[in-house]
N, C-alpha and C positions, 0 to 999 in steps of 0.2 A: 720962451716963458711958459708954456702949455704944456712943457713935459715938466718944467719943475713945480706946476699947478696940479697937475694928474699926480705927481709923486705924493704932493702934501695930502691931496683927499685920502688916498692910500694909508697914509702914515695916521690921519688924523682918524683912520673909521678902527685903524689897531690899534691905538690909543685908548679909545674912547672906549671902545669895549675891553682892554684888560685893564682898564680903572675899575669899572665895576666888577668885572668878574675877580677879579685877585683879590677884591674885599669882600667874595662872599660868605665867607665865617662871620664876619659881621653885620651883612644881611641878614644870614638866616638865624644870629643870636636875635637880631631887631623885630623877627617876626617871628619867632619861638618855631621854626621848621623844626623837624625831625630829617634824618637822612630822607625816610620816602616822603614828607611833603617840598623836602627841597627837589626831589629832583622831580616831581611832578612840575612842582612851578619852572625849573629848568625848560622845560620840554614846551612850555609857553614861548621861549624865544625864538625853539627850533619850526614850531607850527608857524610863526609869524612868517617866520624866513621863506619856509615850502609854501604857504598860501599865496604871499605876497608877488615871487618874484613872477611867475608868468603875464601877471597884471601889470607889473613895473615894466619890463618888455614892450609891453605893449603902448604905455606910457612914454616908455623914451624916444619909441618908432614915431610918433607925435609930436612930442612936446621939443623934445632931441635931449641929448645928455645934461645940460647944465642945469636945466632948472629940473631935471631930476634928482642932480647932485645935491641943488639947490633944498630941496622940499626935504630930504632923506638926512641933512645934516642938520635942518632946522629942529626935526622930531628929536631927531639923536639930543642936541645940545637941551634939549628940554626936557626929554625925557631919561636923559642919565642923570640930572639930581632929583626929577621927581620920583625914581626908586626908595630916597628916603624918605617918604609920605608910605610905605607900605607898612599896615603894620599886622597881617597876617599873610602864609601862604599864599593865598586867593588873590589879594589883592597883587603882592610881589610877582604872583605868575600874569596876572595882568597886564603888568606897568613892564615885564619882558616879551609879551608876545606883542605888544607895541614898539618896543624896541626890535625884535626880529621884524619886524613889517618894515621900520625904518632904516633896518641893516638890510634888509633886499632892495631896499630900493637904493640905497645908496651902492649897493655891489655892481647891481645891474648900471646904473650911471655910470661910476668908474672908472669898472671894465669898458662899457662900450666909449668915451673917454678916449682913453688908455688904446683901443682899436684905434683911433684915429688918430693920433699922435703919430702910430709906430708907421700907420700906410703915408702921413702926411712926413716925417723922417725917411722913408722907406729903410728902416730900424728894427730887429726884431728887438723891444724893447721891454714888452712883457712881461719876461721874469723882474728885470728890475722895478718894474712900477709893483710888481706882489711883494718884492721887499720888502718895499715901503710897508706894506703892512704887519710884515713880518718886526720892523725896526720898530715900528709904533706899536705893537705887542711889548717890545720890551722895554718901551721907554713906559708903556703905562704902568705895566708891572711893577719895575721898578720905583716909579713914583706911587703906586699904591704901596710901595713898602716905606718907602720914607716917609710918606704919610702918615701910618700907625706907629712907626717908631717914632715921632714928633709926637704923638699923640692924639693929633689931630683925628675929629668926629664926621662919621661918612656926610654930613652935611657939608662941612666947609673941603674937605676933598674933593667929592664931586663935584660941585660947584664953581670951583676953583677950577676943576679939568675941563671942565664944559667952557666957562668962560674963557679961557686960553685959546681951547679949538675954535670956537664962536669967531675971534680976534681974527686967527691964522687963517681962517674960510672967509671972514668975508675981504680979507686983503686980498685973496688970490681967484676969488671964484671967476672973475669975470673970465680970468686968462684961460680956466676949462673950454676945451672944444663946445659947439652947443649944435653945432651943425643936422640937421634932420632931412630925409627925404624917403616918400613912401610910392614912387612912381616907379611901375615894371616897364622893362625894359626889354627889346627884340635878345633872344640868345639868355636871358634871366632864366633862373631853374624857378618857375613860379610855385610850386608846388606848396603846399601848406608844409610848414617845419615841421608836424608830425607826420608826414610821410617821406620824411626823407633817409634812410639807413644811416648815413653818414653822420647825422647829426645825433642820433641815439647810440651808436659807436663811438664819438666823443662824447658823449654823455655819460656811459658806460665809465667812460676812461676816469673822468672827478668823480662817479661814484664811486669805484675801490679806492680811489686814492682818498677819499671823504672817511670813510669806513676806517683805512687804515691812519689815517693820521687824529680821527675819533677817537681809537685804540690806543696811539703813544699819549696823548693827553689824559686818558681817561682813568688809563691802566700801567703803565707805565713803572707810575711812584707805587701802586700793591703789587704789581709784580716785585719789583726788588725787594720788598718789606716781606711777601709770605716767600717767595722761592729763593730769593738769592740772601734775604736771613739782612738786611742791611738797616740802618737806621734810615727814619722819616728822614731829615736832612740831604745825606746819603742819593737817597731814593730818587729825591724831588732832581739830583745832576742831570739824572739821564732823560728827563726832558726834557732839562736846559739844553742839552747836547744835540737833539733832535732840532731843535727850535734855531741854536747857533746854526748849526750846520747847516738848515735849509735857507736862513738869511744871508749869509754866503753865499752857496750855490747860486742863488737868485740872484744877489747881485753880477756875479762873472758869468750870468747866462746868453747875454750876447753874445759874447765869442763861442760860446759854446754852440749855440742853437746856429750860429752862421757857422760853423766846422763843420758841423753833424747833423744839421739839418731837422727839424720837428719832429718826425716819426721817428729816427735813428734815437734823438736823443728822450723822447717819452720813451721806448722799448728799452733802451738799456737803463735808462735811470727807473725802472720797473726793478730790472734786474738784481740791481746794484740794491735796492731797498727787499727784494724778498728776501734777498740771502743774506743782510744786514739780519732780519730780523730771525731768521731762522739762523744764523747763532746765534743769535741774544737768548734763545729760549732755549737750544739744545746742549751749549756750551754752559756747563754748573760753574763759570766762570766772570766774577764782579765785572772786572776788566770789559771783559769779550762783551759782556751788556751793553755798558758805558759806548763800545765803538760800536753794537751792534744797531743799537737805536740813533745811533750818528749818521750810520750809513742810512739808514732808514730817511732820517731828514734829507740826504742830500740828493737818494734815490730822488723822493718824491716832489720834490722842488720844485719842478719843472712842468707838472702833471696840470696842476690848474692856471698860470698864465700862459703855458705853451696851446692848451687846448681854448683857452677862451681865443686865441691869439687863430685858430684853426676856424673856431666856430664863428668868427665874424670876416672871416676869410671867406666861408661857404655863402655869406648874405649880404658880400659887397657889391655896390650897385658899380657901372664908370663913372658914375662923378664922386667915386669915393666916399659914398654914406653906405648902411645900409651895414646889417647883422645884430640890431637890435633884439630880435624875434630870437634868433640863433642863441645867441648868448641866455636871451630869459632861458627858453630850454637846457639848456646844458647847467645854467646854475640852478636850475626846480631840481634836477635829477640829483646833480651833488648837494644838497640839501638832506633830501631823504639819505643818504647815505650816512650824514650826523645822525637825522632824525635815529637812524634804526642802527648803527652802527654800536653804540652802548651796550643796548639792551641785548642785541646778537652776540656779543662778545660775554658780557655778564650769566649769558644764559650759556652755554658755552664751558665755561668756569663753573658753574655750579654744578652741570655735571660732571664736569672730570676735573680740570683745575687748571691754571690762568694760564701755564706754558701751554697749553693740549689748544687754549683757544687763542693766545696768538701763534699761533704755529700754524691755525686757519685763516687767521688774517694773512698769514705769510703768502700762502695758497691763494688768497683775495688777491691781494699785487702780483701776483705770479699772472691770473689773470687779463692784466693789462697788456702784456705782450703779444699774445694772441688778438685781443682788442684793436689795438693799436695797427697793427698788420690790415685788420678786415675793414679799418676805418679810411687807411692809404689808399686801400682797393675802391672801396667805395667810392672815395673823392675822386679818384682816374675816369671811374666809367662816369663820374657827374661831366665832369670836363670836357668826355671824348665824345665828340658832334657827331650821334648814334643816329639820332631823330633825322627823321626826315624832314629837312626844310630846316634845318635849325641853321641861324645866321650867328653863333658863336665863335668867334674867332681862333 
């Protein structure tokens, strides 16, 4: 029951957030934005997230997972109908950087969740639990769209979605892991998680991968619309494509990730998403887009549960707790990668033009392989009992 508990948080934090985001034309009519005061107030949900999450870490090494899940779905379900009380920029970028405070912390729960599930299965399960959030992306979407086709006003929408998730959380919470423990142990790498290599080499790894999948959301539907000459409609596929493809992938990543093992399959699904995207931009072909941002999702699929799935592997105690600390790290780092991801690729395009800058994001995920490599090394020499006196088995 704990794994189909961890699935539904998952499911319910993608939900919850593409209800609100998939109406934001409607937001930003209700608050008379302009393109740059909406994306200023944007950039309120991304600071909540980068602020929040090292402190939610720290939180969960405490309190243990559940009642972080706990606190981080309570804000969520309250704070996604209070979005429509905003009635300028200012306030709307508020009532999101509260929202990102309450989406780190519910990431950080989760995920660390979700670590204990897969050691308590001994399951590499993680992709499928990111699914979940992938599915609940599309099930909000979709329900934000059948919502404005009804007619239905961001008032009784969100409200309506929040009180659903509110329902499905508190039926399932208790079954979340909650388990805590903060005691070092003989043979433990005690070191502070910012001196540990390995852990900023997976951190490394969901920041390109953060950046580049910034870039298919972001940029995606103008690419097709100024280079490949297509209608808005058109355009909006090739993110649906990206988005299908990674929900997939995630799901049949068990068998994957036990075939091929963590590192084998982060480096090739690197692979497999640069050269997706480097034809999407070099190939003056609809088609070749359409598959190129496919590969793209499927490449990168794997990037952020296989590494949260690494990073609380490096901060597991023996009685099976422990990578609270790990995980906060590695999700602050892929944060900034949203946080800056945009703005680098926009800036990027204004000097030359949008294929020249994802053609640099392609080089970004190209990155990861090389990453990935010095991350494996790393974790070898963490393991190999160097130290003198070390009782690590």
């Amino acid at each position: 029951m704990s794994r189909a508990a961890v699935f539904a948080v998952f499911l319910f934090n993608g939900a919850l957030f593409l209800s609100w985001a998939a109406r934001m034309p409607a937001l930003a009519a209700q608050v008379g934005a302009t393109e740059g005061t909406l994306g200023l107030a944007l950039l309120g949900a991304s600071i909540g997230l980068a602020l929040t999450a090292p402190f939610a870490a720290r939180a969960c090494a405490r309190l243990g997972a559940r009642k972080l899940v706990v606190l981080g779905v309570s804000v969520t379900v309250l704070g996604v109908p209070a979005l429509t009380l905003a009635d300028t920029p200012l306030h709307l970028g508020l009532n999101l950087f509260v929202l990102g405070a309450s989406g780190a912390t519910l990431d950080v729960g989760m995920n660390v969740a979700a670590v204990a599930v897969t050691r308590a299965l001994d399951r590499p399960l993680m992709p499928q639990f990111h699914a979940g959030f992938s599915i609940g992306g599309l099930v909000g979407s979709l329900g934000a769209a059948a919502a404005a086709s009804a007619g239905w006003g961001l008032t009784r929408h969100l409200i309506t979605a929040a009180v659903i998730g509110a329902i499905a959380m508190a039926a399932l919470i208790r079954y979340v892991p909650g388990a805590t423990g903060e005691t070092a142990e003989a043979g433990q790498d005690r070191r502070p998680v910012l001196r540990r290599p390995v852990l900023w080499l997976l951190a490394g790894i969901t920041l390109f991968s953060a950046i580049a999948e910034g870039a298919a959301s972001d940029w995606s539907a103008l690419f097709f619309v100024q280079e490949r000459h297509t209608d808005e409609a058109a355009a909006a596929a090739a993110y649906a494509g990206f988005s299908v493809a990674m929900a997939l992938a995630r799901l049949g990543g068990e068998p994957a990730q036990r075939r091929l093992g963590p590192y084998r399959l982060l480096a090739g699904g690197a692979i497999v998403a640069a050269t997706g995207l480097a034809l999407a931009v070099t190939v003056p072909v609809t088609a070749v887009g359409y598959a190129g941002f496919a590969l793209v999702g499927l490449g990168l699929a794997f990037c952020f549960p296989v590494v949260m799935d690494l990073a609380g592997d490096a901060g597991k105690r023996s009685d099976g707790t422990g990578g609270e600390r790990e995980i906060g790290l590695v999700t602050t780092v892929a944060y900034t990668g949203f946080l800056a991801g945009p703005p680098l690729v926009g800036g990027i395009a204004q000097a030359s033009d949008l294929s020249v800058a994802l053609g640099c994001v392609a080089l970004i995920i190209a990155l990861i392989v090389p990453t990935v490599l010095a991350a494996r090394s790393a974790r070898t020499r963490e393991l190999t009992p160097l130290a003198a006196g070390s009782r690590r088995p």
